[in-house]
N, C-alpha and C positions, 0 to 999 in steps of 0.2 A: 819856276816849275820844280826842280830840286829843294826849293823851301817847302815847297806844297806836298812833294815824296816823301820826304824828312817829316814832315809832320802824322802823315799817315801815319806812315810806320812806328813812331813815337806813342799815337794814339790805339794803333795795334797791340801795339807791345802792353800798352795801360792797360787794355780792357784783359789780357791775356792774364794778366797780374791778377786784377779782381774775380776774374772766377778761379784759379788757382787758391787765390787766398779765403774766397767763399766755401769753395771745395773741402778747406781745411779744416773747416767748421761743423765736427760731425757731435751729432746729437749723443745727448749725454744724461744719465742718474745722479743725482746724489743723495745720499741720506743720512742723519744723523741721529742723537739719540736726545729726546726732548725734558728726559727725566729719568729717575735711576729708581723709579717702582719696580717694585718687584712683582710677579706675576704666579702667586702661590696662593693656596686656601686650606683652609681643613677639609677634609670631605664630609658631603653632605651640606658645604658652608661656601657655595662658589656662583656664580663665576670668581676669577680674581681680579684686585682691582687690575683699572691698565696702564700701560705703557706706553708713553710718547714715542713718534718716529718723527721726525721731519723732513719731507721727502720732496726735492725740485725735481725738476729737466727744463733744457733747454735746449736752440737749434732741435726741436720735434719735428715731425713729417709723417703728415700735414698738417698745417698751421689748425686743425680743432681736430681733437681727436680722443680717443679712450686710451686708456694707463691699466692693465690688469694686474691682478694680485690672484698666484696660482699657491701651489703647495700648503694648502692650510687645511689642516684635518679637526687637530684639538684647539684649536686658537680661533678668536674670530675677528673681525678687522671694524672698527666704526673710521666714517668719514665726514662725519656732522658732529664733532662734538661732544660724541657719547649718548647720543638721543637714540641710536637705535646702532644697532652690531650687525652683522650678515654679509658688509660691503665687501665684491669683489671688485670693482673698477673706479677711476676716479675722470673726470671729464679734463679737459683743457684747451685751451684758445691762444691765437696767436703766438701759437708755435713755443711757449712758456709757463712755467708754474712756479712757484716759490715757495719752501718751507708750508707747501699742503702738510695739516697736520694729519696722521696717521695715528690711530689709539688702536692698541691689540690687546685683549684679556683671553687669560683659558678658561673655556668654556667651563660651564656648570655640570655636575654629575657625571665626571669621571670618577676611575677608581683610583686609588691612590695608586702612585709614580711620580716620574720624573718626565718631562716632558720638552723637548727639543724638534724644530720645525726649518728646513729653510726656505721660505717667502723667496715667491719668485716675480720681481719688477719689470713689465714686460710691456713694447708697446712706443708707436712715435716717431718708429723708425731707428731706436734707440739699442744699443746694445742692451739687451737686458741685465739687469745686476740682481743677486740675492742675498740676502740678510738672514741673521738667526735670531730667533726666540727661544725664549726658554722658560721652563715653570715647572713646580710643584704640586702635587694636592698630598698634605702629609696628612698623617692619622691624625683623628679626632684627640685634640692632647690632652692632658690632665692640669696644665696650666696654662694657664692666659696672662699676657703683662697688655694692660690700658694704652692705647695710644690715643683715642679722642679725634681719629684723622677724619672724620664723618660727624664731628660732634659732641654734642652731650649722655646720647641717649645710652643706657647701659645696657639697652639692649639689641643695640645692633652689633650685627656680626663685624662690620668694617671697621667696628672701633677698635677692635681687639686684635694684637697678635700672636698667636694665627690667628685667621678670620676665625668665627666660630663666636656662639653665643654659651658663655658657662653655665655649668649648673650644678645639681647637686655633688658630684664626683669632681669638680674642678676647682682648681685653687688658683685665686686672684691678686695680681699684682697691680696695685693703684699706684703709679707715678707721676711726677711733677712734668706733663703738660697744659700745650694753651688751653685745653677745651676738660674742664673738670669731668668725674663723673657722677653722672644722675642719674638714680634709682625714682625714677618722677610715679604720679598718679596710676593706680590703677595695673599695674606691673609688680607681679608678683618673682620673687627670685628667691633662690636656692642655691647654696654655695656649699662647698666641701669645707674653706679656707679662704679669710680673708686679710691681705699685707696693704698698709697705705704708706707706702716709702717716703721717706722726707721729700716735701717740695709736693706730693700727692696730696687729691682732697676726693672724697666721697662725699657725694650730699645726697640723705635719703627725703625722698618729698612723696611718697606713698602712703596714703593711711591703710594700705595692707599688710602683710607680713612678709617680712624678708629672714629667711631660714637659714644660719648658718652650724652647718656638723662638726665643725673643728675648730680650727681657732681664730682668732680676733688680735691683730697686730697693730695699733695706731703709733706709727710716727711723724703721719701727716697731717691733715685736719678732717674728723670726721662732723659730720653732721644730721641729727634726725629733726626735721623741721616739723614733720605732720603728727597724725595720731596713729598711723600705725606701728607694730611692732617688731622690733628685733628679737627672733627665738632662736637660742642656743639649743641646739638636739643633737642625737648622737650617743647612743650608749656606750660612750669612752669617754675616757681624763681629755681636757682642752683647757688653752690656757687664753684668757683675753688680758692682755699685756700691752704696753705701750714703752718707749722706747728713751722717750725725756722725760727725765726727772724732775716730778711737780708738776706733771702737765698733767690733765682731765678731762678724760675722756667724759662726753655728755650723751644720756639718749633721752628718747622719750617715754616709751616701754619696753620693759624688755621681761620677757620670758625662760625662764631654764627650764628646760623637757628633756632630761639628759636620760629616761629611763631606769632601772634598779642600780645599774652599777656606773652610770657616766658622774661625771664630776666638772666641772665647768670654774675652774680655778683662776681668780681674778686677784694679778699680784701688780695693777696699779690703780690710782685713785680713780672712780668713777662718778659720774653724778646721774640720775634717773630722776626725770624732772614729773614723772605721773606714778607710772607704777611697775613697779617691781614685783614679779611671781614665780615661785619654785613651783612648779607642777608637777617636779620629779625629779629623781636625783641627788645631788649635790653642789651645795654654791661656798666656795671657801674662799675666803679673803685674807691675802698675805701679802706681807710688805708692804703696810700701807703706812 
């Protein structure tokens, strides 16, 4: 009888233990950062791209239940992927979740500022926790450097940083990434200023024209595949220059429209593989 007491109690005391120690088991956030994008644009040139979060919980209550996301004004939240923005909630089952991805961009058509947000994680039975965003939308700049993070196209704004599509007023830096840039078919452009820094390549594949007001800098590799043309304009001095010695620049046509008093001063070797026209202005060649 005293073994059979002893054991009770023994098995008292167990089961005392396991909800103490279940007890102890209180539901929990965590979140981390899934990528180091930055969340800024030019204006007029937004949303911005987005931001990874990677967000768990676990021990929730109730084993299926909803996760809200509160505090978001100028921000908005995708939970698919990026296929569609809006999400305030996220679903969950048996009482866990893991590394749910969380993508947040600022919204499109603000005014330019600075923008800071704290997201509030809430829901599960879980202490809620909150997080910070933050972004940009800076004025429309006068210079653009190439990233190619979207591509080839030279006309999309996500290739560029800042976002933003250049044009005639803007001056362009082509650099040495994975995804070249292309002036393709049927895409007309207009540049203030163009730089192809070592390790950069421009490839023109347009039989339109491509306009530029100022100057012309190859130390990278330029290229005009099609028939349309390259027109220097701008009634001011500009110099089309390249940066190695003995290197040669090639196009396919090219036009000088510099007006009564521009000057379009070409002080390395070039080659014009069709045709070459002064329309106006001045073409001088130096240092050849």
């Amino acid at each position: 009888m005293k073994i059979i007491n002893n054991f009770r109690t023994l098995f008292f005391i167990f089961l005392i233990t396991i909800v103490f120690a279940n007890s102890s088991v209180l539901a929990a956030f965590t979140i981390s950062e899934g990528n180091q994008n930055l969340m800024n644009y030019a204006q007029s040139f937004g949303p911005s791209t987005s931001k990874t979060y990677l967000l768990s919980g676990n021990s929730l209550s109730p084993l299926s239940g909803i996760i809200n996301f509160s505090g978001l004004t100028n921000f908005e939240i995708s939970t698919d992927e990026g296929i569609s923005y809006g999400s305030t909630s996220i679903s969950y089952s048996n009482g866990t979740f893991t590394n749910q991805k969380i993508m947040i961009r600022l919204k499109e058509g603000l005014k330019v500022s600075s923008f800071s947000e704290l997201i509030n994680v809430s829901g599960g039975a879980s202490t809620p926790i909150t997080f910070n965003v933050a972004g940009n939308v800076n004025d429309i700049p006068t210079s653009f450097e190439w990233s190619g993070a979207f591509g080839n196209d030279f006309l999309n704004n996500k290739n560029w940083v800042p976002f933003g599509v250049p044009d005639a007023n803007d001056n362009v830096n082509i650099v040495g990434v994975a995804n070249i840039a292309i002036i393709d078919q049927n895409q007309v452009v207009k540049l203030k200023s163009v730089t192809i820094s070592q390790g950069g390549e421009l490839l023109v594949n347009t039989s339109d024209t491509v306009t530029i007001n100022g100057n012309f800098s190859n130390y990278g590799t330029f290229q005009q595949i099609n028939t349309g043309e390259i027109l220097f304009a701008g009634n001011w001095e500009s110099m089309l220059t390249t940066g190695i010695q003995g290197f040669i620049t090639s196009f396919t046509n090219v036009i000088v429209d510099k007006g009564i008093n521009g000057t379009l001063e070409c002080n390395t070797p070039i080659k014009v593989a069709n045709t070459l026209r002064i329309k106006s202005g001045h073409f001088i060649i130096t240092g050849q």
